[in-house]
N, C-alpha and C positions, 0 to 999 in steps of 0.2 A: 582159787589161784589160777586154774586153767582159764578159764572164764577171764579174770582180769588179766595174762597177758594177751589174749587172743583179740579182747575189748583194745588195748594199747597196742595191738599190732596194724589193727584196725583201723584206729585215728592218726596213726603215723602213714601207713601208705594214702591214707582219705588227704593228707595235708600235702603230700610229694606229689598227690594227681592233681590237687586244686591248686598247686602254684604251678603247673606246667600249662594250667589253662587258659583258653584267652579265647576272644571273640575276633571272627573273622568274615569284618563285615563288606566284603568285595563279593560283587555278583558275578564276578567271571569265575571263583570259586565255584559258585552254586551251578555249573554250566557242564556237558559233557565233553570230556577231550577229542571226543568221534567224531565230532560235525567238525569238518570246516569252517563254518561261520561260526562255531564256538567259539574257535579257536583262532580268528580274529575277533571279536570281542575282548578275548584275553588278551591276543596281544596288542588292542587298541585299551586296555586298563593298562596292562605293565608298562608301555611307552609314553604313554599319553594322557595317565589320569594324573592331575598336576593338583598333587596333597597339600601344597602351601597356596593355593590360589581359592578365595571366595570370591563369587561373584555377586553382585547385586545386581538387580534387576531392578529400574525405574522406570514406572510408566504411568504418563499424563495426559491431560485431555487433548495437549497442542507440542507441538516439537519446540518452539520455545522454550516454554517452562521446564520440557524432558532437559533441553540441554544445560539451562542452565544447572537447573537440580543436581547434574550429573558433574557439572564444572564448580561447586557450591560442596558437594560432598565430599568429592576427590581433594578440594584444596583442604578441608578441615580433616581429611585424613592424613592428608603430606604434614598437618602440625604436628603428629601423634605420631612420632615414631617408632616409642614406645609399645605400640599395637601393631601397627603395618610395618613391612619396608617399602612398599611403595603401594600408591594407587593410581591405576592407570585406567583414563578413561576415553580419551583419544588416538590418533594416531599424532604424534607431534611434528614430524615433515609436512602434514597437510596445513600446519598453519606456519610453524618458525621450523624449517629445514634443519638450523643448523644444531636443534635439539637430539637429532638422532645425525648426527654428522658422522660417530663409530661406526653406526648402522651402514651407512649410502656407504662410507670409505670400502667398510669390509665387502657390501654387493660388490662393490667394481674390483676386488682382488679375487674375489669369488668367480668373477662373471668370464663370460669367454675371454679371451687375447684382443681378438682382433675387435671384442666392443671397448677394452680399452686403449686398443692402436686406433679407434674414430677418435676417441674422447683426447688423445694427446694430439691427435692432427689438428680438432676443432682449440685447443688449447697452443698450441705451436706458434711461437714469437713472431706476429704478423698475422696469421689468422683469428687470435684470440681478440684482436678488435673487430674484424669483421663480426664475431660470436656476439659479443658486447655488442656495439652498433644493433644489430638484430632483436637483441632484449631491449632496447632500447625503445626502436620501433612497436612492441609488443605492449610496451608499456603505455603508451603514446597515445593506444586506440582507444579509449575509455574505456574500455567492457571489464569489469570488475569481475572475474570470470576467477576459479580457484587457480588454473597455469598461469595466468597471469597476477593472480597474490603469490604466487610460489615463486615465478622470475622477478619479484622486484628483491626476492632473498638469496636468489639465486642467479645472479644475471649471467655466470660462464656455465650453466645448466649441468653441473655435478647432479639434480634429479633426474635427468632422463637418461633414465636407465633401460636396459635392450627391452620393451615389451612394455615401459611405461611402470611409474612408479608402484601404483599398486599392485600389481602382477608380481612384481620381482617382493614383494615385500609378501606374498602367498596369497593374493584375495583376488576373486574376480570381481567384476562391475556389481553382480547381484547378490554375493555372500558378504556379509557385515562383518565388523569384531566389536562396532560399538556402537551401533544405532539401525532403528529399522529403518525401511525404504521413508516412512510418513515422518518418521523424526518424535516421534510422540514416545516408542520406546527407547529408553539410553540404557549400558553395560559399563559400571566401574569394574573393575578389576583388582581387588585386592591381596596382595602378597602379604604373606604371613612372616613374623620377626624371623630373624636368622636362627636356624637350629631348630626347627619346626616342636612339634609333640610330641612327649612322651607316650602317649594313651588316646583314649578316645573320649576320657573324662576331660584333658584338658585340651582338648580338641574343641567340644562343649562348652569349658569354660571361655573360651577365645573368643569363638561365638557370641556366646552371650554379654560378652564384652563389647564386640563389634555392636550389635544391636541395642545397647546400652548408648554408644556413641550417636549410631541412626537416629536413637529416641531423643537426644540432648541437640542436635542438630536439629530436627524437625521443630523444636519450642523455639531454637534460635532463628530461624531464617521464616519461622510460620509456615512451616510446607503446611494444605490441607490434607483432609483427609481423600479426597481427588485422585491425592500422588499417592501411585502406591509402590511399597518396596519390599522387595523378596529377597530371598536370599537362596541360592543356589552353591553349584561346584562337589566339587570330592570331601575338601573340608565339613560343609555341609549335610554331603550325603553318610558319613562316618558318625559322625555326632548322631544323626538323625537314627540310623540304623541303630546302630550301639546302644543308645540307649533306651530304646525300642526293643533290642532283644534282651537287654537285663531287664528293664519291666513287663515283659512276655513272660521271661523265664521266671522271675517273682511273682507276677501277680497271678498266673495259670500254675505253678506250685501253690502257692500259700492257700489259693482260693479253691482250689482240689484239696487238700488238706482241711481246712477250716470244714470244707460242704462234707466230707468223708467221715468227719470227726461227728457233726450234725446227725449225721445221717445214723450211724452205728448207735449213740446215743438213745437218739428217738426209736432204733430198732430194740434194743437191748437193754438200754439202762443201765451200763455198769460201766462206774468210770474208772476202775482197777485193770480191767481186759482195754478197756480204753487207750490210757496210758499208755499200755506194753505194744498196743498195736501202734500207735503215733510213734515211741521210739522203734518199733522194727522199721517203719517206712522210712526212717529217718537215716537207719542204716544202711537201706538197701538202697538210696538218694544219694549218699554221700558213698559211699562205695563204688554203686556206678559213674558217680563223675569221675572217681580220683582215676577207675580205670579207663572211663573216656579221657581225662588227661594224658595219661601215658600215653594209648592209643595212638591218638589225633593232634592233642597238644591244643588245637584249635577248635571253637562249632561254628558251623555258618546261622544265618538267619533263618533258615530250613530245618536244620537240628536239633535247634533249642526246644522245640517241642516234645523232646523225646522225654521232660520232665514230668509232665503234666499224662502223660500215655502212661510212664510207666507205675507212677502213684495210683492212677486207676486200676493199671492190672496187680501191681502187688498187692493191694491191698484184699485181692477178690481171695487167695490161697489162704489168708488170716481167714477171713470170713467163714470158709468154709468148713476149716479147722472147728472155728468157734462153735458155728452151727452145729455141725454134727459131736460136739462134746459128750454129748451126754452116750455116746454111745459107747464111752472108753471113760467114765470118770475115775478122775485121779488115776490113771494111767498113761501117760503120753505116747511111752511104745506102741501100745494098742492100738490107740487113736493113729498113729504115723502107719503100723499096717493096714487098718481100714482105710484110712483117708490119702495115705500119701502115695498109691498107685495112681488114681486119679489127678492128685496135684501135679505129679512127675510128670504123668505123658500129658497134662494137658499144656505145662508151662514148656515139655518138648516140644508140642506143637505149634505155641505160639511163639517159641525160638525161633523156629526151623523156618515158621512164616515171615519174621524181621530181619532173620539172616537171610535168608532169600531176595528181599531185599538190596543187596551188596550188587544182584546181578544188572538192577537198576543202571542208566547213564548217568541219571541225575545226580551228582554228588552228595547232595543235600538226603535225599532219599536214602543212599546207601548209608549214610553216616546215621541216620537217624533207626535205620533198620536195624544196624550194628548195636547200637547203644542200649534199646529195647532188650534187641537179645539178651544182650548182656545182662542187663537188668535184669531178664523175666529167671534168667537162672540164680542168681544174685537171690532173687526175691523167694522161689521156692523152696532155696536151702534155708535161708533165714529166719522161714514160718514154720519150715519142719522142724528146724533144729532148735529155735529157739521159742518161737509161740506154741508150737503145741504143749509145752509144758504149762504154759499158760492157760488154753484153752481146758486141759483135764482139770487143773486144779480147779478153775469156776465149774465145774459141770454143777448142775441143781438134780439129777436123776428124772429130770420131766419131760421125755422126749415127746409128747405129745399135747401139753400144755392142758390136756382133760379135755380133748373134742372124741369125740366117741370113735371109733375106730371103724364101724362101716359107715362113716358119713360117706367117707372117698368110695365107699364100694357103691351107695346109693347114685353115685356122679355120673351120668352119661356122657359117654364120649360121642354124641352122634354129631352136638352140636359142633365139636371140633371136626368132625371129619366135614361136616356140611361148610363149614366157614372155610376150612383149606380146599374143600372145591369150585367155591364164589370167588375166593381170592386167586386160585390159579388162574380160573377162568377171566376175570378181571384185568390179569395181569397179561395172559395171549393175547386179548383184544385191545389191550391198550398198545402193548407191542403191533399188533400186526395193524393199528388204525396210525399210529404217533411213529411207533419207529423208535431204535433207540437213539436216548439221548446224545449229541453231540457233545465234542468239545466247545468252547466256549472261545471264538476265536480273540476276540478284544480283551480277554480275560491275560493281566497282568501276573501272575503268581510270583514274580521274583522283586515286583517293589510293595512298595507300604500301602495298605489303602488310603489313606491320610496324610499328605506328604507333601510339603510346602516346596520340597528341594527340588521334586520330581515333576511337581506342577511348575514351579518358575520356571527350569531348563526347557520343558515342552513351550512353554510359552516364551523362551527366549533364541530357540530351535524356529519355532513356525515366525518370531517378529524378523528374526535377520535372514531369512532363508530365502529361496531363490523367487518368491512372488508372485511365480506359475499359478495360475488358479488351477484346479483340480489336478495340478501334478503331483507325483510319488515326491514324496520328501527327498534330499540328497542323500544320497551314501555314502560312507565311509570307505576310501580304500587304502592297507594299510601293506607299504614295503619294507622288505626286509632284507638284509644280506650281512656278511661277517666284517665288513669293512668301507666305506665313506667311497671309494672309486666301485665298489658291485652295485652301493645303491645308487650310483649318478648313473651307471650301464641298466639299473633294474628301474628306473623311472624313464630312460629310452625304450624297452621291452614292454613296459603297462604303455606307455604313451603311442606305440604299433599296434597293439590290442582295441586300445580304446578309440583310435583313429576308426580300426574296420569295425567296431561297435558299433561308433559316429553313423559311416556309412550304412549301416544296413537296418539303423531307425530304434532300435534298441535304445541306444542312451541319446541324449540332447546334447549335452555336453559335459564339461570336465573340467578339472585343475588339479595340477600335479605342482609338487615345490621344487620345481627344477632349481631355482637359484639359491633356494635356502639351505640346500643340502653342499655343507664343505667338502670342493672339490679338490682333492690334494695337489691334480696335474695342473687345474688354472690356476689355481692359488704359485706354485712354482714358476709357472711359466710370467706372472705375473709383477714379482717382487720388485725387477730390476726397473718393469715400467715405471709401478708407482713409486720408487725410492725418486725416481727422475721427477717425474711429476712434484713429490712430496718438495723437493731441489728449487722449484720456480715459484714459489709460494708467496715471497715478496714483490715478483713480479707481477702474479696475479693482483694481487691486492692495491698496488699504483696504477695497473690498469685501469683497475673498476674506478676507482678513486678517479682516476684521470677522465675517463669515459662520463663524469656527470653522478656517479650516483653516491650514495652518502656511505656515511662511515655503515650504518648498518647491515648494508650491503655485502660488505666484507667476509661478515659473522661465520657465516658456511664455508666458506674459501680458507679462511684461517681456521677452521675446526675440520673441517674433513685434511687439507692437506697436512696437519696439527696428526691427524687419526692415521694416515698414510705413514706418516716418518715414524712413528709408533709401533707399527704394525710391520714394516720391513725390516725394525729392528727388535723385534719381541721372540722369546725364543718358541719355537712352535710346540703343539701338543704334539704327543705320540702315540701312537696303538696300531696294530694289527700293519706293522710294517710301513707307517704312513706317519708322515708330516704335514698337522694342518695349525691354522690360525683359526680363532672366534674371537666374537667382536669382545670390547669388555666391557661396555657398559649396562647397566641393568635393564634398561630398553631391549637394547640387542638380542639379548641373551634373552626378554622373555620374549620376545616375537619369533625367532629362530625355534626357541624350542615348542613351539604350539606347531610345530610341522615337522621337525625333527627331534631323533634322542639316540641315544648311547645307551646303553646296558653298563650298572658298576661294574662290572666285570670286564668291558671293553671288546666284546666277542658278540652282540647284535647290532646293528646300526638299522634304525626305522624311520622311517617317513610316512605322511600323512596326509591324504588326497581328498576330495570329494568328487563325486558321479552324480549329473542330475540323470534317472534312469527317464524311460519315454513310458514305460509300464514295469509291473512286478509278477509277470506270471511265472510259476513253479510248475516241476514236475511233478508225477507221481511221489515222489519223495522227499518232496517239499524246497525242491531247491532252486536256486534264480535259472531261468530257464539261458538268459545270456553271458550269468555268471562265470559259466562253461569256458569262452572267448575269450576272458579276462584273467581269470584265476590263472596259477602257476605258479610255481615253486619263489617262495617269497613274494608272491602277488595276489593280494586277497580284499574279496571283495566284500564286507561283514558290515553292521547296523543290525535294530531289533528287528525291524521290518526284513531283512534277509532270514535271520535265525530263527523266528517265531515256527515259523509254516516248515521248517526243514526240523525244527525242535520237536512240533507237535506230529511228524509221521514218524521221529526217532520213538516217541513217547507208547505210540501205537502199535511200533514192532517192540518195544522193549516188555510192554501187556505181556504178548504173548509170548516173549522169551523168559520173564518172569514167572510168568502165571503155569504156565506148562508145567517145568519144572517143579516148583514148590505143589501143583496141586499132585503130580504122579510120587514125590518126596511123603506129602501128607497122606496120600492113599496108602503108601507103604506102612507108613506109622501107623497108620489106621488098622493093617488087616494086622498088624504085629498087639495092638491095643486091644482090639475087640473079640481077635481068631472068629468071626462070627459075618457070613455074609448081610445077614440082615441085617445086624446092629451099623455095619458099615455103612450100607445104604441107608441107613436110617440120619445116622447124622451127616453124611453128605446131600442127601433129602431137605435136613431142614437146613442147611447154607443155603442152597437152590431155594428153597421157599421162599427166604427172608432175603435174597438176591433178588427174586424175581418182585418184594414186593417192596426193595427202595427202588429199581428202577421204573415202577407205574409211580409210584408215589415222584420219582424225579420229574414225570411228563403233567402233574397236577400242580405240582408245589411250586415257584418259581424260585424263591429263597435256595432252592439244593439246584445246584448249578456242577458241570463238571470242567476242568482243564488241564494242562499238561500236569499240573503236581498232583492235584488230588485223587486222578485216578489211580495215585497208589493206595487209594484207600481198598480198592478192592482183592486185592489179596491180604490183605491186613484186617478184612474185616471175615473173610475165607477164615484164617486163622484163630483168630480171637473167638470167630463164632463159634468155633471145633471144639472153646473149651466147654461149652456149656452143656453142648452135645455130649461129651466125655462124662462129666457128670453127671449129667441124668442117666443118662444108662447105665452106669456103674452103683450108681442109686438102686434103679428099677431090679439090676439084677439084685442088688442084697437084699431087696423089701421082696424079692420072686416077681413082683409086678402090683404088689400094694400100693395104691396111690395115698392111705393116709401116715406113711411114717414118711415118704418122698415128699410131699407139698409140706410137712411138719417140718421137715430139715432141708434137705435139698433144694426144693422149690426156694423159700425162703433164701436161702444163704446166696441162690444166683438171682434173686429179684433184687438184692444185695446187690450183688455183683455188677450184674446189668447196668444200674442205676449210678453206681461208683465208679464205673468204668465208660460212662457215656459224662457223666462229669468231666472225667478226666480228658478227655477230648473236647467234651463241648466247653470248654475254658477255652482252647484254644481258638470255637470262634469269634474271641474276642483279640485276638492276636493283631499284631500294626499291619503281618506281611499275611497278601489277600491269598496266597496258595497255602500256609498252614491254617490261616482263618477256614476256608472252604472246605478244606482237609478235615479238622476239629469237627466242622458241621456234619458231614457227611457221613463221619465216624458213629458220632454221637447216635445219629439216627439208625444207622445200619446193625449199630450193638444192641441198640432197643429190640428191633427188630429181632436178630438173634436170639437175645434173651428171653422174648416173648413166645416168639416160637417153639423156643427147648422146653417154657415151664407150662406152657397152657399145651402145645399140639403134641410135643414128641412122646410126650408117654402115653398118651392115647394109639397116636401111631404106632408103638412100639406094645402095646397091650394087642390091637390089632391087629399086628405082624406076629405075635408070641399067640396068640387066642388063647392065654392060661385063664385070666381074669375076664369073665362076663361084661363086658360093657355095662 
């Protein structure tokens, strides 16, 4: 009865943890809050990652066929509006003006005073023919040139704008939004239906909708296979991720599980102990989620690993139970005072080594360290408490299977002492010829290896980007302030920065979105111009008409001063003590916000710059060496290319802020574990062993690679190795230094272990995301390691440090 409500209290809390759970697939999550360029990263996600926008990527062998392709898809997604709310693949002033007329109306309410005290001078009853007359002459010249396709739409020049149109619309000459310098690549831009996604499944579904259309379009219009299309954006990169980390999380569970199950099988033969062991792991899986639920609520793409980790270690405390059964049959108390000191401090120590972990920057790392913990306590109570009863009742009485009992006294240990001095040796001269291995600086750890979303953006990054041959890519700079007038004064203060940057060779150049950012004071001082303006409208229009030019002509003149009367009678937004206007039409609003945003809450206001730098050198710790000039409170200069080199010396002091720690934590455990100086040396001896012999092994093998995530493998694998050490010598002492009832039980139950617990990590090198894949690799290799060294070297060492047993 105890049993069943304890079982039903159990599947109640497992169901309140797995509904609070959810995947949380943004890599500015996965990032530390310390760095400064983290934390532009994050705040160039939270401003600026635009969740209803896919973009397509088209690229063909001639800018032609790119354009039209892109003018051919765009229109057969304006049919379907049922999927998109718009798709956008030009800029539409550069061919018919009067398409974004909201747009140009709101720059000039936006723009300073006195550039709208020219534009009414050049407009003013008696001057505005002279203007006309002027476009006239322009037209006149033949040169089919794009200002002069734009004045014959515009002949009273509402386009020139203070700085020229493109600039005031946020672009310089050499940043694109929709085609590269060659024309061969084109960017639609797809907006997603109103009321965006629920989830990340129908995120995916959307997608694969989208792409559904691509496929139906390419048989209609006969795209070849020439043209190609990708697909990129946030939408994109969610779908992508997400469901990438539920088939991690499933298929590195079930395929640890399935090999686990194999493996005990082929060890044992008994599918009753069997059984009982797949449900214990079952409960300590669902257990640990439900209180990762509560916990966290959320895992990043980092954490999900901690599934596949922790089946491989719980599964090692079953084993060992099982193995040593016969030493307590049909007893289970027995069994739990022989065995369960050992399982205690070892699943202590490999606690003590994942919560140590937390002191990590890397979010991803600490979340995944937490969760282990959790687990590995989870896991020792539920083998003691519930498989060992298990494990007595199978006992057979054969602890030694009928091998003759001085076989192991016949066994020389010289060949193990001879191999652990070829391999120490081995591994000083590899070290002092190779050196240790480095970081791996090109090494990605926080995207997919395989990733279509991740490749289109690089390649839609380097098609529209500034064209510089061998120049640093542009960077990101990201302002911020509590209100719409600090960020028009905070893009004056980066624009004095980046001036004496200019000067002194550091950067090339820049673009800040001076005009797109709603200034409250010109928008005010403004209204009464263009309400006048908005007043002469009819006038304009019998000018033009009068002056020669056709009705089409008109189109802009009657749509922006249309936008003008509009807008001086619209009632304004509010927040943070300020009155502004935005444009309203869907155009507007998505060009404006690719440079500017608001917080729901109405308490940050951000803007969005690019720097082309001249070079990228960093300091000692890792950070832009001119960044220094720039940065300032709400002024921050971030891109990967910034935070990589400043991530990877956080990674290097965090080693050893980590590592210290947890190793002088584990030392303690240790002299409290062993009370025995040798025995302590002894298993901190074979960590150092099997340490020193994956790092020779790192400088042969080129497959084991290290970078900023996976060097948390090394105190993880400090720990994990500690258990095996634990029990061997908790072995060696109850056998006095007998090596044949140790290799009979012991040995066995962690060749076990070893091998179920390098599964369970090496599933992970199969993971989408290339830091837990390398991570998985690393582990896998490094537990081997451990395991091989506790059962073949440390009881020889440990006979040889006791000298009870004759060699």
């Amino acid at each position: 009865m105890r049993a069943t409500i304890l079982f039903l209290i159990w599947i109640a809390l497992t169901i309140i943890g797995l509904s609070r759970l959810s995947f949380n697939v943004e890599v500015a999550a996965m990032l530390p809050k310390t760095l400064p360029e983290a934390r532009g990263i994050q705040q160039l996600y939270e401003h600026f990652s635009r969740e209803d926008e896919l973009i397509v990527v088209i690229s063909t062998p001639d800018a032609e066929t790119a354009t039209e392709c892109a003018r051919s898809l765009a229109k057969r997604f304006d049919d379907r509006t049922d999927l998109v709310r718009a798709a956008i693949w030009h800029l539409p002033f550069e061919e018919k003006p009067e398409l974004a007329a909201d747009l140009l109306a709101w720059l000039w309410l936006n723009g300073p005073p006195e550039a709208l005290d020219d534009l009414g001078a050049k407009l003013a009853e008696g001057s505005s023919e002279e203007t006309l007359q002027q476009s006239l002459e322009e037209l006149s010249t033949g040169f089919l040139d794009e200002s002069v396709i734009v004045r014959s739409y515009d002949p009273l020049g509402f386009t020139d704008l203070p700085g020229g149109l493109r600039e005031s619309a946020g672009l310089s000459e050499n940043d694109r939004l929709f085609a590269s310098s060659d024309g061969t690549m084109r960017i639609v831009y797809l907006e997603a239906p109103e009321g965006g996604f629920d989830g990340y499944r129908e995120t995916a579904d959307w997608i694969a909708s989208i792409r559904g259309e691509i496929s139906g379009w390419r048989k209609v219009e006969d795209v070849g296979p020439e043209t190609e299309i990708l697909l990129t954006g946030e939408p994109a990169f969610v779908a992508e991720i997400s469901t990438a980390m539920e088939r991690d999380m499933k298929g590195s569970a079930i395929a640890t599980i399935l090999l686990i199950a194999l493996l005990f099988w082929l060890w044992y033969r008994r599918l009753k102990p069997l059984l009982w062991l797949m449900l214990m792991l079952g409960l300590i899986f669902s257990g640990t989620f439900a209180v990762g639920g509560v916990v966290f609520g959320q895992l990043t793409a980092m954490s999900i690993g901690f599934a596949a980790i922790l089946l491989g270690l719980a599964v090692d405390y079953g084993v060992v139970l099982f193995r040593e059964r016969n030493a307590a049959p049909g007893d289970p108390a027995k069994l739990r005072r022989l065995i369960g000191p050992s399982i205690l401090w070892a699943a202590a120590t490999t606690a003590a080594v994942f919560a140590t972990l937390n002191l990590a920057s890397l979010p991803g790392i600490a979340e995944l360290g937490t969760l282990v913990a959790i687990g590995t306590a989870i896991g020792a109570g539920v083998m003691l408490g519930f498989f060992a009863p298990v494990a007595a009742r199978n006992a057979d009485g054969d602890a030694f299977d009928g091998e003759p009992e001085n076989h192991a006294a016949r066994v020389s240990g010289k060949p193990a002492l001879i191999f652990t001095g070829v391999m120490i040796l081995a591994g000083v001269v590899t070290v002092w010829v190779a050196g240790i291995p480095e970081l791996r600086r090109e090494a990605k750890p926080f995207e997919l290896r395989e990733s279509e979303s991740f490749t289109s953006m690089e390649a839609m990054q380097n098609g529209l980007g500034s064209g510089r041959e061998n120049a640093p890519p542009s960077l990101p700079i990201v302002l911020t302030a509590n209100r719409w007038s600090g960020l028009v004064d905070r893009v004056d203060e980066a624009r004095q920065r980046l001036d004496a940057t200019v000067k002194a060779g550091d950067i090339a150049n820049y673009l800040l979105p001076t005009t797109l950012i709603p200034n409250p004071t010109h928008q005010a001082a403004n209204l009464d111009r263009i309400r006048r303006l908005a007043g002469e409208r009819d006038r304009f229009v019998a000018e033009i008409l009068a002056a020669g030019f056709t009705e089409e002509a008109t189109a802009l003149t009657r749509s922006i001063t249309d936008s003008w009367g509009k807008l001086a009678n619209a009632t304004p937004q509010t927040g943070s003590g300020e009155n502004w206007a935005m444009p309203q039409s869907d155009f507007g609003r998505w060009l404006i916000g690719r440079a500017v945003s608001s917080s729901d809450s109405g308490a940050t206001f951000a803007a969005i710059g690019s720097v082309q730098p001249n070079h990228l050198k960093t300091d000692l710790e890792g950070h832009l060496l001119w960044a220094e000039n720039v940065n300032d409170d709400g002024i921050q200069i971030t891109g990967w290319e910034v935070l990589n080199p400043a991530l990877e010396s956080l990674v290097g002091r965090d080693f050893r802020r980590v590592f210290l720690p947890m190793g002088i934590i584990l030392t303690l455990m240790l002299v409290v574990v062993f009370r025995h100086l040798g025995d302590l040396l002894l298993a901190l001896g074979t960590l150092a062993f099997s340490g020193l012999a994956l790092v020779t092994l790192s400088r042969w093998i080129p497959a084991i690679e290290w970078n900023t995530f996976n060097l948390a493998a090394l105190p993880i694998l400090f720990g994990t190795g500690l258990d095996y050490a634990i029990h061997m010598i908790f072995a060696l002492r109850r056998s006095n230094g007998e090596l044949a009832p140790v290799r009979r039980g012991i040995s066995q139950a962690l060749l076990f272990c070893g091998f179920s617990t390098a599964i369970g990590f090496g599933s992970l090198a199969f993971a989408a995301s290339e830091g837990l894949a390398t991570l998985g690799l690393v582990c896998a290799i490094g537990i081997l390691l451990n395991m091989l060294a506790a059962i073949w070297l440390l009881p020889h060492w440990w006979r040889w440090s006791r000298r009870r047993v004759a060699p």
